[in-house]
N, C-alpha and C positions, 0 to 999 in steps of 0.2 A: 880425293885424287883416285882416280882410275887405274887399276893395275892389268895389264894383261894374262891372262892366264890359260891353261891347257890342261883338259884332262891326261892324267899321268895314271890312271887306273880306279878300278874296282875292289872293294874289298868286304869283309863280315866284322861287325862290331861283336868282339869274341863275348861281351858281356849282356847285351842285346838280341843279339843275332839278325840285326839292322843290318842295311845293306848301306855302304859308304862310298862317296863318291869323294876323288883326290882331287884337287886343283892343286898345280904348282905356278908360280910365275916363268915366264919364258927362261931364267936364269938360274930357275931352279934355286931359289935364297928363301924363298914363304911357298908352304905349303896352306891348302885349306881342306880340310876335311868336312863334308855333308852329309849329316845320314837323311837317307831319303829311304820310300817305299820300295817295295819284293817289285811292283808291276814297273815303277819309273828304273831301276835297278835293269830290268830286262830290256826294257827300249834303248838304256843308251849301251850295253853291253852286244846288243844285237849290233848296232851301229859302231861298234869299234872293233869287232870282228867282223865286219864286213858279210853278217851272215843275208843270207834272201830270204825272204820268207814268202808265204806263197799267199799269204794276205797283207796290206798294209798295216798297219800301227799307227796309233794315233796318231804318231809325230809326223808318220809319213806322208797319213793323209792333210794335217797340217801344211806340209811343204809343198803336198800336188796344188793341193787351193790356190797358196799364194805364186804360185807359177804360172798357173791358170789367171791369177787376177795382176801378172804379171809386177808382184809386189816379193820385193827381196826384205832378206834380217839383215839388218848392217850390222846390229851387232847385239849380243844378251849381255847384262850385267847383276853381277849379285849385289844388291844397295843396302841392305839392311841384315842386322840380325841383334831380336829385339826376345825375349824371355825364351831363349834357346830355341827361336824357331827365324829361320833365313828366308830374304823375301828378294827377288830379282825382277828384271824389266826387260822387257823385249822391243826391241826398236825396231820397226819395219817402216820400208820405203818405198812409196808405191807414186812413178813418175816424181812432179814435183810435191805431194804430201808423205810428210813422217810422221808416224803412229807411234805410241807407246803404249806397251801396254803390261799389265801387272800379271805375275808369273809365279810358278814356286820353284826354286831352281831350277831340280830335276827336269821340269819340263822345259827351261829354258835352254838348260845345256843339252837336252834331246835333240829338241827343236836347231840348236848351233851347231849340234854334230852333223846332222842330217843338212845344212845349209850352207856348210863351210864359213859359217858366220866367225868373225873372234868373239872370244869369251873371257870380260873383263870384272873384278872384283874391287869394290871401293878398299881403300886399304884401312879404313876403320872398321870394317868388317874383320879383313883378318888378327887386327889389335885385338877388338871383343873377342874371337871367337877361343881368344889364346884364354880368354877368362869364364869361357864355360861351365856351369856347375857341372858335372857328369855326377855325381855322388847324390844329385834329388831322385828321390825313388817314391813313388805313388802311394799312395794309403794301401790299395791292392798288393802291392809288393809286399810292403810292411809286414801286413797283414802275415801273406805268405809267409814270408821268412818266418815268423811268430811260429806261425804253425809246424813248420819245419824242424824248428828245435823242438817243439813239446813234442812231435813224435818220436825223435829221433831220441829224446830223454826216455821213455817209455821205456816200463819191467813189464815183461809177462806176465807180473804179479798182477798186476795196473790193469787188466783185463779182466779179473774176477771171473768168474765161470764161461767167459765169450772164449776163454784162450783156448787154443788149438795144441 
């Protein structure tokens, strides 16, 4: 089942420092949150502040094409989210054929911002994403944080003749 949805904002994943995209339903009852990239981050924030830029952006040049190939987005949807990574579909219509095609959100909701397209989420999406791990942390992290404490354990002693 298909839910309607709208961007309701921008935000920083304080733990991250990922850039998050909000979807709410028209009724505002389910929120969803997407972390998405710094660059896809800046295209749809350019587009919700209604800023100009004095070159286009991708998405933009996206929407000139399909204007030109006089083909509209009837509509984006976010379909999936499958080991913490969200996958969407972009529906365009061009005369009598409809195209689908495979998207990664950000770009999808770019793309709908910029087209006045609606912006719909399966609502098994937002069940899953209520079951997110956010606690897997990388072997690189790990690592990090490892290291983190043994420095921070550290005596001047522990330096033998390098201490300052």
């Amino acid at each position: 089942m298909l839910i309607e949805m709208k961007v309701t904002g921008l935000t920083i994943d304080p733990f991250t420092s990922m850039p998050i995209i909000i979807l709410k339903d028209l009724e505002e009852r389910s929120s969803l949150p997407i972390w998405i990239g710094l660059i896809e981050a800046s295209a749809i924030a350019t587009e919700l502040e209604k800023i100009q830029l004095a070159r286009p952006m991708t998405h933009d040049l996206l929407r000139n094409i399909l204007d030109i190939l006089e083909a509209s987005v009837q509509r984006v949807a976010v379909t999936d989210l499958a080991d913490n990574t969200f996958y969407a579909r972009i529906y365009i219509r061009q005369g009598e054929k409809e195209y689908e095609l495979d998207a990664r959100p950000s770009d999808a909701i770019a793309l709908a911002l910029r087209t006045k397209a609606p912006i719909f989420v399966e609502k098994a999406v937002i069940e899953k994403s209520r079951k997110i791990d956010l606690s897997t942390e990388t072997e690189a992290e790990a690592k990090q944080q490892k290291w983190a404490e043994i420095l921070e354990n550290l005596n001047p002693e522990d330096f033998g003749k390098y201490k300052m």
